[in-house]
C-alpha positions as CSV (number, residue, x, y, z in Angstrom):
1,X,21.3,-71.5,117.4
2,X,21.9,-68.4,118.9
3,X,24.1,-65.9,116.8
4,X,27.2,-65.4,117.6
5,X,29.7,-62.2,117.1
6,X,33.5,-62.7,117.3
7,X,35.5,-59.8,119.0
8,X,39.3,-60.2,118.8
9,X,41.7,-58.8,121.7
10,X,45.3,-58.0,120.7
11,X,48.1,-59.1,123.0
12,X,50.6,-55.9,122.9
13,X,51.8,-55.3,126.5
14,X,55.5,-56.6,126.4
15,X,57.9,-55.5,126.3
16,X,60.1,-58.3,124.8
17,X,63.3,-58.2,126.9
18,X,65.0,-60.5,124.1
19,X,65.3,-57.9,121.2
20,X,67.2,-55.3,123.3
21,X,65.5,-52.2,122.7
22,X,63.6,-49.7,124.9
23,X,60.6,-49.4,122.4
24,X,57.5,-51.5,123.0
25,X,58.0,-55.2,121.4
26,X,54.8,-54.7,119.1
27,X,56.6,-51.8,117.2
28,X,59.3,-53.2,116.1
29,X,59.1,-52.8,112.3
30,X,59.3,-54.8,109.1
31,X,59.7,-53.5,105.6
32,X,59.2,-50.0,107.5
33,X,55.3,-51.1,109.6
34,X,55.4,-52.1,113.2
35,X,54.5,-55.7,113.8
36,X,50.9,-54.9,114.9
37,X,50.5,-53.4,111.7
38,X,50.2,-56.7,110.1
39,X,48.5,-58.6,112.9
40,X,45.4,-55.3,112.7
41,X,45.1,-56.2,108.6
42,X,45.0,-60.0,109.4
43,X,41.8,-59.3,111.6
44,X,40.1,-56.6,110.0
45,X,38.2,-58.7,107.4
46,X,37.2,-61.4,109.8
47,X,36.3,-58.7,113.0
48,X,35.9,-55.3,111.3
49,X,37.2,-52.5,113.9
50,X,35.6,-54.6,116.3
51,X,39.0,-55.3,117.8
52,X,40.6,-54.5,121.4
53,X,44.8,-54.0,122.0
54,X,46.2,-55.0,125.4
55,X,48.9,-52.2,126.3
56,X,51.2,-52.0,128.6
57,X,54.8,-51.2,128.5
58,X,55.7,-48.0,126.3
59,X,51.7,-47.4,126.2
60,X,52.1,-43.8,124.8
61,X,54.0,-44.1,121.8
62,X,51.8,-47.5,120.9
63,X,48.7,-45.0,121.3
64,X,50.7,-42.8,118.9
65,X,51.6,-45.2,116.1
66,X,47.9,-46.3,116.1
67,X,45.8,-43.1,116.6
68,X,42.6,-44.8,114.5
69,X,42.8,-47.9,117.0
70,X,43.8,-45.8,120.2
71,X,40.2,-45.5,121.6
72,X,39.7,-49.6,121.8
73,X,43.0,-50.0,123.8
74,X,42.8,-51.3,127.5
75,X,45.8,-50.7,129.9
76,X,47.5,-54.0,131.9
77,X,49.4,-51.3,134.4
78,X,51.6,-54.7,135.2
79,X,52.6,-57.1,132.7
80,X,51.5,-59.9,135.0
81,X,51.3,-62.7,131.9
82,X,49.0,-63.6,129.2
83,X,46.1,-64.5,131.5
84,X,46.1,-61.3,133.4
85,X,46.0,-59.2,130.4
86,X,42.6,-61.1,129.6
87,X,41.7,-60.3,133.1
88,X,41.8,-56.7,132.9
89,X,40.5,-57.4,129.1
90,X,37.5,-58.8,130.5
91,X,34.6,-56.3,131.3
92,X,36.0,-54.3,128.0
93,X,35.0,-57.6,125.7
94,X,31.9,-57.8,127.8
95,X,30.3,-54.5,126.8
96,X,31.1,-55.5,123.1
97,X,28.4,-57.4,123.2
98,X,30.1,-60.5,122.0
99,X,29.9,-63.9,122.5
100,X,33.1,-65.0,121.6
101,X,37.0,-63.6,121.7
102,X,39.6,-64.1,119.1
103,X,43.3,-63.5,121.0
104,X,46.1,-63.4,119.1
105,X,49.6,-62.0,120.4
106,X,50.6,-58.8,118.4
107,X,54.8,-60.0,117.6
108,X,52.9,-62.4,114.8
109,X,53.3,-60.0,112.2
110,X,53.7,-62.8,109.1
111,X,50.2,-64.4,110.3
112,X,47.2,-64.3,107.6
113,X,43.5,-64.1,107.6
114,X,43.1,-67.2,106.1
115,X,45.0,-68.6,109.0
116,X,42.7,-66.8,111.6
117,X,39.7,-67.9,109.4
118,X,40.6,-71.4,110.1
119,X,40.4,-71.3,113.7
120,X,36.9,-69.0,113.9
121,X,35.2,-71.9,112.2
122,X,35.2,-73.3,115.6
123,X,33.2,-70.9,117.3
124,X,29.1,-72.4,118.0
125,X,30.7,-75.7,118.0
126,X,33.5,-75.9,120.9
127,X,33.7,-73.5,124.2
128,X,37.7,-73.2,123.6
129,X,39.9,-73.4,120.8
130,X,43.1,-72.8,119.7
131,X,45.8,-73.2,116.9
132,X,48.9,-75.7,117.4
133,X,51.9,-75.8,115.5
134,X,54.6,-78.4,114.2
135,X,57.9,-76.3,113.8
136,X,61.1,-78.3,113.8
137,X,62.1,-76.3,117.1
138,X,59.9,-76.3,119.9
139,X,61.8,-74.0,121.6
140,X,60.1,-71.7,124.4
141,X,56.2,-73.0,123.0
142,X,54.4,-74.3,125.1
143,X,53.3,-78.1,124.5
144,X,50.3,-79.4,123.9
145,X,49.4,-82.7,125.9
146,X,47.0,-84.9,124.5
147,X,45.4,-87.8,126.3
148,X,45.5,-91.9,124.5
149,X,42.6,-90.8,123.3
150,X,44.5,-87.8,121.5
151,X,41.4,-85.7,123.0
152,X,43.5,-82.2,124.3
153,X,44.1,-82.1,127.9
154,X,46.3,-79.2,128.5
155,X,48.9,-77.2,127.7
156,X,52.1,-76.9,129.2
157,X,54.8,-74.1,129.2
158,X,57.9,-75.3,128.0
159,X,59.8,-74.1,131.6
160,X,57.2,-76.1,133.1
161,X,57.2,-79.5,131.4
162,X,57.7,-82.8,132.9
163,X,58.5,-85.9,131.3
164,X,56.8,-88.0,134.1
165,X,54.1,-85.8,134.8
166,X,53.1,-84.8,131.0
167,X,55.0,-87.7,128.8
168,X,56.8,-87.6,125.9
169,X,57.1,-84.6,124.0
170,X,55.1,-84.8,120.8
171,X,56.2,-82.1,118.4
172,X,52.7,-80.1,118.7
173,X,53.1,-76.8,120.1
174,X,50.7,-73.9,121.4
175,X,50.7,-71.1,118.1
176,X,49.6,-68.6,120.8
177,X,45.8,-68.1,119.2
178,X,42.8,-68.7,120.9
179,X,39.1,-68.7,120.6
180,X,37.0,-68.3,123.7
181,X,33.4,-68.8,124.8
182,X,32.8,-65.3,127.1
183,X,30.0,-67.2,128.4
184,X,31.7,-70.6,129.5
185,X,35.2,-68.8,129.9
186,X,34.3,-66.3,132.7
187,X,33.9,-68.4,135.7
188,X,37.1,-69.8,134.7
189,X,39.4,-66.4,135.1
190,X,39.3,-66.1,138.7
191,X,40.6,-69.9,139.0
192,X,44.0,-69.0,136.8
193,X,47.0,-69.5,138.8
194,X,50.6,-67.8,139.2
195,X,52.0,-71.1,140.7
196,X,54.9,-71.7,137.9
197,X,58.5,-71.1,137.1
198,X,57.6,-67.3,136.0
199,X,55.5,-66.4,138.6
200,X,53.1,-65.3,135.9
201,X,49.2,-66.3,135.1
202,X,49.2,-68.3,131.7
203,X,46.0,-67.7,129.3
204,X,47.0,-71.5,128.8
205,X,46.1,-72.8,132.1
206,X,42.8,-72.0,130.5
207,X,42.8,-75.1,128.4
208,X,43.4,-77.4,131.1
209,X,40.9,-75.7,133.5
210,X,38.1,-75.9,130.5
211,X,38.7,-79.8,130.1
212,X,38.6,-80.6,134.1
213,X,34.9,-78.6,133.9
214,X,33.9,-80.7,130.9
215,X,33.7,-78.0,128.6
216,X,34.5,-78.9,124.7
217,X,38.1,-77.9,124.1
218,X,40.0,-78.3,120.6
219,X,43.2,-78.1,119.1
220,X,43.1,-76.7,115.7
221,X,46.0,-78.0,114.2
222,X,48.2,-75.9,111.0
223,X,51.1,-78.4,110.7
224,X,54.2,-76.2,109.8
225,X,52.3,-72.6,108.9
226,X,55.2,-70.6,111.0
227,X,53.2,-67.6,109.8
228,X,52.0,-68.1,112.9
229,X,55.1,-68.2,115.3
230,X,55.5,-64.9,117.3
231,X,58.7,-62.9,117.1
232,X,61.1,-62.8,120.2
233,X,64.8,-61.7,119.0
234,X,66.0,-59.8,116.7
235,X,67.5,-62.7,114.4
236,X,63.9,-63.4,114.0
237,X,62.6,-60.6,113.5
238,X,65.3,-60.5,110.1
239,X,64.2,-63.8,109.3
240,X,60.8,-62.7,109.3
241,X,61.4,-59.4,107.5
242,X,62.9,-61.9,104.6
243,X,60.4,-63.8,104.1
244,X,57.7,-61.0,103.9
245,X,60.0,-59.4,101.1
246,X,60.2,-61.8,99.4
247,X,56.4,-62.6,99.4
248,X,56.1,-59.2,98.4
249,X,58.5,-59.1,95.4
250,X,57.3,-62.7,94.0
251,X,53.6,-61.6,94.0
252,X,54.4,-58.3,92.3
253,X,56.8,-60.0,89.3
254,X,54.0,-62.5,88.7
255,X,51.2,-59.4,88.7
256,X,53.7,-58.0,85.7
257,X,56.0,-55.7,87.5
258,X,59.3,-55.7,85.9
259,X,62.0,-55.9,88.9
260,X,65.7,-56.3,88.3
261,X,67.9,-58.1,91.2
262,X,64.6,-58.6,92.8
263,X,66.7,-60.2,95.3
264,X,68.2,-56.5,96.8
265,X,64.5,-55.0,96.0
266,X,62.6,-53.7,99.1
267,X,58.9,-52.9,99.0
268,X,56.6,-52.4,101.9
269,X,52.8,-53.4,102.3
270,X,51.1,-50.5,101.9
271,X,52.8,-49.5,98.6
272,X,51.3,-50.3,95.4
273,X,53.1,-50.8,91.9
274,X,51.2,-51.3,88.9
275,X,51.9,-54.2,86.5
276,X,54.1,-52.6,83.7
277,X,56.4,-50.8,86.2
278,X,59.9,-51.4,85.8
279,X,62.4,-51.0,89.3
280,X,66.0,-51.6,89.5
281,X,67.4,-53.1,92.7
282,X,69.1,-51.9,95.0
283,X,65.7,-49.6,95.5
284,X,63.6,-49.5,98.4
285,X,59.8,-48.4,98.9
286,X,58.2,-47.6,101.8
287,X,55.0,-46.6,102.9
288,X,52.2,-45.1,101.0
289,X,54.0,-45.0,97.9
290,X,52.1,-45.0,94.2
291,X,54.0,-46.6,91.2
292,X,52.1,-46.2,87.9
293,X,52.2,-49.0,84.9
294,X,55.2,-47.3,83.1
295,X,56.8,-45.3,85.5
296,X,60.8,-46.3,85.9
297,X,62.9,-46.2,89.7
298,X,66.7,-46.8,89.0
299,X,68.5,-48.4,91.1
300,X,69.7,-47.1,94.5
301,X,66.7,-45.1,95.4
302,X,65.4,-44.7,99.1
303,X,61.6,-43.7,98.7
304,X,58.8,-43.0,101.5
305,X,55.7,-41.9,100.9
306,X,55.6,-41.1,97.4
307,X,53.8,-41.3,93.7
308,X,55.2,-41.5,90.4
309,X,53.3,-41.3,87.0
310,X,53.6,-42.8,84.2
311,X,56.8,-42.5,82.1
312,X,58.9,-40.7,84.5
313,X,62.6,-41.8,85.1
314,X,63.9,-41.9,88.7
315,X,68.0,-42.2,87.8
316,X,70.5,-43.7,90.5
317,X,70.8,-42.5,94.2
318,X,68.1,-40.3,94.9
319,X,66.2,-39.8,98.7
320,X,62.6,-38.9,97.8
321,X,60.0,-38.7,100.9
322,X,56.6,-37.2,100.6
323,X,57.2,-36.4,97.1
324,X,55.0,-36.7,93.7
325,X,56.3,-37.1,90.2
326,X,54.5,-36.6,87.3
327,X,54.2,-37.8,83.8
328,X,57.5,-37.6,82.1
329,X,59.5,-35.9,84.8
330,X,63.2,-37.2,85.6
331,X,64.9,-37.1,89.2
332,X,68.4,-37.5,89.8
333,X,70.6,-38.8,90.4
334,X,71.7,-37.5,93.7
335,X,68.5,-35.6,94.1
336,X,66.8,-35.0,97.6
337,X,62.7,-34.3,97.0
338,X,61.6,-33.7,101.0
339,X,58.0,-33.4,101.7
340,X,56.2,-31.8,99.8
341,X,58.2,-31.7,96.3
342,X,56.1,-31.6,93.6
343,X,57.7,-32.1,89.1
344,X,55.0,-32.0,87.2
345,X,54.6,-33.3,83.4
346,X,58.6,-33.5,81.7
347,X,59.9,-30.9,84.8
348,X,63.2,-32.1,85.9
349,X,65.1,-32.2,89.5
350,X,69.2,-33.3,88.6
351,X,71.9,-33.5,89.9
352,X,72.7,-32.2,93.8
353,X,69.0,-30.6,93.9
354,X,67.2,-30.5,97.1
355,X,63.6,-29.4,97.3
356,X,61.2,-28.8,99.9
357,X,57.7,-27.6,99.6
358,X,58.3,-26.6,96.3
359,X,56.5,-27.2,92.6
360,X,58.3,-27.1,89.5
361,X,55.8,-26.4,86.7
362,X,55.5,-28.3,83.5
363,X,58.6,-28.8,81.4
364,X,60.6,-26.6,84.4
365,X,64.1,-27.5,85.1
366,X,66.8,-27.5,87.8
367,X,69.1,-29.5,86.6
368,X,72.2,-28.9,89.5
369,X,73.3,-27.6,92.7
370,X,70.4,-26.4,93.9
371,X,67.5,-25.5,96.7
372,X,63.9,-25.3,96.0
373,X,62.3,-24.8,99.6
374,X,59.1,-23.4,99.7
375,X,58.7,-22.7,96.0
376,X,56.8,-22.3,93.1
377,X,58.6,-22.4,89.8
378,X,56.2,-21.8,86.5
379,X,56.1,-24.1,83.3
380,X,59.1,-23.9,81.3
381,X,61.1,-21.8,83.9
382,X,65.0,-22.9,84.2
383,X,67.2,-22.4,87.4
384,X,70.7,-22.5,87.2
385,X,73.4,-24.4,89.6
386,X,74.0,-22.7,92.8
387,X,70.7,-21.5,92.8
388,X,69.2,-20.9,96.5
389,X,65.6,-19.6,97.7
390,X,66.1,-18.4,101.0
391,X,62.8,-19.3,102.3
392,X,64.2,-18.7,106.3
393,X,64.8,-15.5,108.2
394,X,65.4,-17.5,111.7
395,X,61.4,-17.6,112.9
396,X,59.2,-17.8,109.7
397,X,58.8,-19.4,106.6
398,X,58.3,-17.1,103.2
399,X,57.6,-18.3,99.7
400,X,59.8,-17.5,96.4
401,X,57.6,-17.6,93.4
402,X,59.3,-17.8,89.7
403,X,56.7,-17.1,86.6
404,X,56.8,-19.1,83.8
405,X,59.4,-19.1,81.5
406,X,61.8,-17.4,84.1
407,X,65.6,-17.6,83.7
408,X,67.4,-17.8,86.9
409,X,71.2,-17.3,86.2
410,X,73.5,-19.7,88.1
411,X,74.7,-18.6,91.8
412,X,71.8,-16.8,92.6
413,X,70.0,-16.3,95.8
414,X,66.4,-15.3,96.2
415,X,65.7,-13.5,99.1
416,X,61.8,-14.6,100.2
417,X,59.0,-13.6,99.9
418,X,60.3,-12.5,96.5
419,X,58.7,-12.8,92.9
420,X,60.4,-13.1,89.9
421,X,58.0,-12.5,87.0
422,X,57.1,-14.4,83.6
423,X,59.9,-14.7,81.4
424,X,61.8,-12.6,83.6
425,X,66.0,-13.0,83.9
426,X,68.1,-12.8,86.8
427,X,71.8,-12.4,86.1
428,X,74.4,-15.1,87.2
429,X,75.8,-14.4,91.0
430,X,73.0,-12.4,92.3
431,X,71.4,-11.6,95.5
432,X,67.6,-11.0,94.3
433,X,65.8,-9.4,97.3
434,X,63.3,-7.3,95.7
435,X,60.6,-8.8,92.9
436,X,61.4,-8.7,89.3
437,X,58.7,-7.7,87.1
438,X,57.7,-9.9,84.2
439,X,59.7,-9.1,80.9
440,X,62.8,-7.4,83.1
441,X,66.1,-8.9,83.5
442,X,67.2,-8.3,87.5
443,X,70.7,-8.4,88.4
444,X,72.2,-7.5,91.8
445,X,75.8,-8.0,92.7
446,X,78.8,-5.7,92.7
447,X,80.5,-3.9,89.6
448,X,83.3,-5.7,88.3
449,X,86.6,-4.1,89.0
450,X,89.7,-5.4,87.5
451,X,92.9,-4.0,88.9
452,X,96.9,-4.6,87.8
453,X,97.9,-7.9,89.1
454,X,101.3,-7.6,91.2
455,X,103.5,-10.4,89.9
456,X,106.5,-11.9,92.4
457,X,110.3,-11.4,90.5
């Protein structure tokens, strides 16, 4: 038997007129990923990279979600239906060198590998297969008609059924995932047809084309496995953002992550938390964020992005994006850490403090009222509320760098690029715009001048 090799080609030209939004259908997001985020990691351990994307409508800003995947995508110019985007597919899957073609439609965002698995162990043994459904609603699916024999003989749109034509509905739907023979399948592309309700060319027709040449055609049934079932609204798109949380959070408490009101708990895919975390709902956690075994997120939180070491506290209502936390450290609450924030071991961000491309050093503290852009604050240093560096003359950028050990009185404003040295003290109230040396005490503000207060009779 000649060996085969299984390309897959990603249906992501819509532009999904039901969920009422300019951006292309495919981007739509869940737990903060677009839907073809999830349908790529279903098919990377069954396909590799070896995997094609149909675009079409908002093209550019797909392209620019997916940079890694941007060189495999082929343009459908008009979204003429699912058959015409395997047209123009066609000499692209050719020149993969593969025998065979996985499609899959990318608004499946909840399907799994093991799902996809199912359906390429039909490939050497049939020249078309694809997965059916039993979902309690049929809705817009298109059936699947099956001779007495129960052999497959076509499938039918839903806007095109016919009772006396087709029979009886059975329940069995089309899951939108197919298999195809490049070999056996060719010759059958030109013959697809645009002679139905939506004026469009159905990859589905293919089915029904493949059993009239007496090619082998199966239906790979998955009962009720909605993982499968495409999202077209934005009701289901909820529905289907649920479920995935929920997934998420059960797998993670029975790893040996400690969640409280796991029910309000939000934690994308690509985070990871290590067993002997503890989180607090209401938190959420998006993206490329690191948890460590022993590391504790109050409740409240809103994070993007981040990592957090062991044994540092994360209190109430904090917005942390980009940010790292080290061993020890506390945030919050009500502390904003933008990209680039760095506490390292016991340092401490409290109360109403901002920071932005800064580092607090080891055991370093800013405990209120205060911005930290473009900063680097040495071990042990402590800045007081109403502390500002201004890191911004209106065009460039300057850093303010505090030694260790540095006292920074409270209502202070650092003028950058400014230095104040180690164990250096700036006086409450000042306006520090030249460095301070290390030892020195700087203070800048106007003398105090008390004068005889006039009283009203």
């Amino acid at each position: 038997m000649a060996e085969t090799k299984v390309t897959a080609l990603i249906l992501a030209a819509g532009k999904g007129t039901r969920m009422r939004s300019p951006r292309a259908k495919v981007l739509q997001t869940l737990l903060g990923e677009p839907m073809l985020f999830y349908v790529y990691e279903a098919l990377k351990p069954l396909v590799r990279e070896n995997i094609l994307t149909v675009v079409g409508h908002d093209a550019d800003t797909v392209r620019a979600a997916f940079p890694d995947m941007a060189d495999r995508f082929v343009m459908q110019k008009e979204q003429l239906g699912t058959g015409h985007a395997l047209q123009v597919s066609w000499d692209a899957l050719q020149k993969t060198g593969a025998t065979h073609c996985l499609v899959i439609n990318g608004d499946t965002p909840l399907v799994t590998t093991e799902a996809l698995d199912r359906l390429m162990a039909a490939q050497g043994c049939c020249d078309l297969a694809f997965t059916t459904i039993t979902p309690r609603d049929a809705g817009a699916f298109g059936r699947v008609v099956r001779d007495p024999e129960r052999r497959v003989a076509a499938i039918v749109e839903a806007k095109d059924y016919d009772l006396n034509r087709h029979g009886p509905v059975t329940g069995e739907v089309n899951a939108g995932v197919y298999l195809l023979k490049l070999e056996t399948m060719g010759p059958l592309l030109s013959r697809l047809s645009n002679e139905n309700k939506s004026g469009e060319y159905y990859i589905t027709d293919l089915v029904e084309l493949a059993v009239a040449a007496g090619l082998s055609v199966e239906g790979v049934q998955a009962g009720d496995d909605l993982s499968l079932m495409g999202i077209n609204s934005p009701r289901e798109l909820i529905t289907a953002e649920n479920a995935l949380r929920r997934q998420i959070v059960e797998e993670l408490l029975d790893d040996g992550v400690l969640i409280h009101n796991p029910d309000t708990v939000i934690i994308g895919p690509r985070a990871t938390v290590e067993p002997g975390a503890e989180i607090f709902g209401h938190c959420e956690i998006y993206g490329d964020s690191f948890v460590t075994a022993g590391a504790k997120l109050g409740s409240y939180n809103y994070i993007l992005d981040s990592r957090f070491a062991t044994g540092c506290v994360v209190r109430q209502f904090n917005h942390i994006e980009g940010a790292s936390v080290g061993e020890g450290a506390q945030v919050g609450p009500y502390t904003r850490l933008r990209p680039g924030a760095v506490l390292e071991r016991d340092a401490r961000a409290g109360n109403f403090v901002e920071m932005k491309k800064a580092r607090l050093g080891e055991g370093a503290k800013a405990g209120h009222l205060t911005y930290l852009g473009d900063a680097e604050v040495g071990a042990g240093a402590n800045i007081g509320a109403g502390t500002i560096t201004c890191n911004y003359d209106g065009k460039n950028k300057f850093v303010t760098t505090i030694g260790e050990g540095a006292f920074i009185g409270s209502n202070t404003a650092l003028v950058a690029p400014v230095t104040v040295g180690r164990d250096a003290l700036v006086g409450a109230g000042s306006t520090i715009t030249k460095d301070v040396p290390e030892g020195q005490a700087g203070i800048a503000r106007g003398k105090q001048v008390n004068i005889k207060r006039r009283l009203k009779k």
